[in-house]
C-alpha positions, 0 to 999 in steps of 0.5 A: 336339144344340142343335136336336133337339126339333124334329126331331119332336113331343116327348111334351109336344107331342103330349099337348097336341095331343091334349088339344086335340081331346079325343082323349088316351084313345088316347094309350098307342096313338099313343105305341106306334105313332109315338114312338120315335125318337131324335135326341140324347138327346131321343126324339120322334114322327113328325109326319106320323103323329102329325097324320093319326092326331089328325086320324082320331081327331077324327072317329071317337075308335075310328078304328084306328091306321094306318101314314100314314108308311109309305104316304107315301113309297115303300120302294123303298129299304129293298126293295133293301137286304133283299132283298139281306141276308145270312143274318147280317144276317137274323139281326139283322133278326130280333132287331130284330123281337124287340124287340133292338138290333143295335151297328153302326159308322154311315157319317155321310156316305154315298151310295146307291152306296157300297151297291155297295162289293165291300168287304163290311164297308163295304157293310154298314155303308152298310146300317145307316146307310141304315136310320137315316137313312130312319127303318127304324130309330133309335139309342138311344145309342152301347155304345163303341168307335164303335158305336151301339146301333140299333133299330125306333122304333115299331109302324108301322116294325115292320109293314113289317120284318114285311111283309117278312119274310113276303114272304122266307118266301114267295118262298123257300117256294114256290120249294122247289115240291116242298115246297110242293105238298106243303104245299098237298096235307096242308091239302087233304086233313087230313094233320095229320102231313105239314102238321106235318113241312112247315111244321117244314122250312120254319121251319127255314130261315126268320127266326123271331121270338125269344123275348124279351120281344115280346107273344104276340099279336105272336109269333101274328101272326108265325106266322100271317104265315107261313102265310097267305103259304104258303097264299095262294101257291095262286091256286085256293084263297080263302084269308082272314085274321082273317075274321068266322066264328061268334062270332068271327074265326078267323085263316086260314078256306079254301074250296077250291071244286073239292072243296068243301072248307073249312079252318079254321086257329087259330094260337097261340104255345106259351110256354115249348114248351108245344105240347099246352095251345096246341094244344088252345086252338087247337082249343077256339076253333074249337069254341066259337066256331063258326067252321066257320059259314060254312063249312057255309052254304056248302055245303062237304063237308068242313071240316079243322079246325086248330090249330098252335102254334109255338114259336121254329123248331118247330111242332106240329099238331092236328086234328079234321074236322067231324063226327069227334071224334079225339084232337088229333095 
């Protein structure tokens, strides 16, 4: 492709510009967050991106990275197509989370009603070709045959497959009310084993997040998504996430006001399986940190303290409620 440099901002580009505002120490972020798309051989960066962020970095040089595409347009589109996915084309929007590639056949020349095909090879390539020529994804080259390797460009895309893959787990947990009630009723009231067995159940049956080369605190986060959508499901409770709490933040804190009770929730990715030692990390963290603080300023009765670690599809629990110091479960 003669012309494709100017498809974007190419790496040159945007080290100059920042340069220009004296702002290039956030290069490593800038280039994580918006490069990564491909058009030819050339790899370029999301301009629109790339200039608001400079712009917010300018002012403020520890500005965090902001998602500016992503809250430009509508994803009205992409909403469609993955609610509608498959259970294999979940699978390989899993892979693609993991920092994998999928090989598809790409339709160059498509419309939004080829996706209504009854023919259901055909409809799934529209998906993939839609995907690509929206942004959600971008090809790194063809494997032969036709096909081209796809993946996610940047960690701004990335956090809207996330987003949407914790709304799937959500809707498809709390529609299992049975489950789900519960789930609510084990943090509720300290059942380690029944919050264990639950969230297991329901892993079980949702995306995962693979274990590829993908950064632990990206895998953490993954988990964490999935139980914050669970836990906020239940309107009554003031569920908060990464909340300031002793000397630290913890990742889920819980005020249920009708028992005064509180919940502190540490979530930690056990490499390799090594569920005991991330559980206990989990649980030091809490204790060191503090992070039942708050909680007690408030005047809550009874706190439940936390610390699961997961792994692929599996989970492990610990627990400890203030003021008792019980072997981790």
């Amino acid at each position: 492709m003669e012309c494709a440099e100017y498809f974007g901002f190419t790496d040159d580009e945007v080290r100059a510009m920042m340069e220009y505002y004296g702002v290039e120490d956030r290069y490593a972020d800038v280039k994580e967050w918006y490069d990564g798309y491909h058009f030819g051989t050339v790899e370029v960066y999301c301009p629109w991106d790339v200039i608001n962020q400079c712009d917010k970095l300018r002012l403020q040089k520890n500005a965090v990275m902001e998602p500016h595409w992503e809250n430009s347009s509508s994803n009205s589109i992409v909403q469609d197509i993955l609610e509608s996915a498959t259970e294999t084309t979940k699978a390989e929007i899993e892979a693609l989370i993991s920092g994998e590639c999928v090989e598809k056949v790409l339709v160059p020349e498509l419309t939004y009603t080829d996706l209504d095909s009854e023919d259901t090879e055909a409809r799934q390539a529209y998906l993939w070709s839609v995907l690509l020529a929206t942004g959600y994804l971008t090809d790194i080259g063809e494997s032969g045959g036709g096909y081209h390797r796809l993946a996610i460009p940047n960690k701004e895309v990335l956090g809207i497959y996330e987003k949407k893959i914790r709304s799937w787990f959500r809707v498809k947990a709390v529609s299992d009310m049975a489950n789900w009630r519960r789930f609510r009723a084990a943090v509720s009231d300290g059942d380690a084993k029944t919050v264990e067995a639950v969230f297991n159940a329901f892993m079980a049956d949702s995306i995962s997040i693979r274990d590829t080369f993908v950064k632990k605190k990206m895998k953490e986060n993954f988990y964490h998504g999935m139980l914050l959508g669970l836990l906020k499901a239940e309107g009554k409770w003031i569920t908060k996430s990464n909340a300031e709490s002793g000397v630290g933040y913890t990742d889920i804190r819980i005020l249920i006001p009708e028992k005064k009770t509180g919940c502190i929730i540490e979530v930690k990715y056990a490499e390799n399986g090594r569920f005991d030692s991330a559980c206990r990390e989990a649980m030091k963290q809490i204790e060191d940190n503090g992070y039942a603080a708050v909680l007690k300023q408030e005047g809550v009765q009874t706190i439940h303290k936390f610390g699961i670690a997961c792994y692929q599809k599996t989970c492990r629990v610990a627990y400890r409620r203030e003021g008792k110091l019980p072997p981790f479960n």
